[in-house]
N, C-alpha and C positions, 0 to 999 in steps of 0.2 A: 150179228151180221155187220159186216163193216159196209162202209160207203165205197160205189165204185168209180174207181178213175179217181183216185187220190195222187194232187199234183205236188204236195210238198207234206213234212210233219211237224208240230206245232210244240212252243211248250207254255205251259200255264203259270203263271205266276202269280202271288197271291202279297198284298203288302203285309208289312212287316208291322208288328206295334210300332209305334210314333212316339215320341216325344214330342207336345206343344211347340210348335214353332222349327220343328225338325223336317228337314225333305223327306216323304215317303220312299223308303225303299222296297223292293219286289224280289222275293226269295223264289225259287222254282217247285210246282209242287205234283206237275204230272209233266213228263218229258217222252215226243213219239207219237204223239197222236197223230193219225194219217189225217189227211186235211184236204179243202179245195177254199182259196181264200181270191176273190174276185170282184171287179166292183160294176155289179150289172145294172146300176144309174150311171156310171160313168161319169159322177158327181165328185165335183173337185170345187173349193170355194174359197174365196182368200178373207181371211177373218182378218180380225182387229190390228192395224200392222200390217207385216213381211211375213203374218205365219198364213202357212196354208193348211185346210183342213180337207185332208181325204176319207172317205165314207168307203166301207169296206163291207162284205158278208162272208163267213166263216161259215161251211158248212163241214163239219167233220165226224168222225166215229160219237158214240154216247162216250158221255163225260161230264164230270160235274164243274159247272162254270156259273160265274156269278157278273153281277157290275161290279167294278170295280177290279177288277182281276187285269193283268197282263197276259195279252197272247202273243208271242215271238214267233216267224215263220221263219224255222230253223233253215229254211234254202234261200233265204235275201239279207238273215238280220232283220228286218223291218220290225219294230214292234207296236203291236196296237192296244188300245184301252179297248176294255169292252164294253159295250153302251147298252145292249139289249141279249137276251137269251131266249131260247125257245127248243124244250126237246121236242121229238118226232118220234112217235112208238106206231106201232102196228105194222102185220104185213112182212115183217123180217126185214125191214127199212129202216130199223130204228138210227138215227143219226140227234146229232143237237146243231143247229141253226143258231150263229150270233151276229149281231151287227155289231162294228168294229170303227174305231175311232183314230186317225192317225193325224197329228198336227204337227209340219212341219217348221218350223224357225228358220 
């Protein structure tokens, strides 16, 4: 069962091996997931600096997602780190719940 009232679709990204001393880059590894990405603390905070950091929850279709993974909300561009996961089974509701990390510069 999918999630209902899907307001955009996502895609996962997953980094790449690193070289020491190398910027992490983020390859695509599931593209389409129907999604609903919203921030219901309305929690916005100005960290260290000029960056701002926005707090986000990702509720979408089952899918395997981890820390550390990139999610892209293919209807803004915006992309976020994933900071926490949680699936949901039973009931024919199955979905997976992620908190979501976005730091502005």
């Amino acid at each position: 069962m999918s999630i209902p009232g899907a307001t955009t679709t996502i895609t996962v990204s997953a980094p790449d091996a690193a070289e020491p001393y190398e910027p992490t880059t983020f390859s695509p590894v599931i593209v389409g997931v129907r999604a609903v990405i919203g921030r219901p603390s309305g929690r916005e905070a100005v960290a260290t600096g000029s960056a701002e950091v926005v707090d986000a929850t990702l509720t979408c279709d089952p899918v395997m997602l981890s820390h550390g993974q990139q999610v892209t909300d293919n209807g803004t561009g915006v992309v976020y780190a994933v900071e926490w996961v949680m699936a949901r089974q039973g009931l024919g509701l199955d979905h997976t719940t992620a908190g979501l990390r976005r730091v502005v510069r």
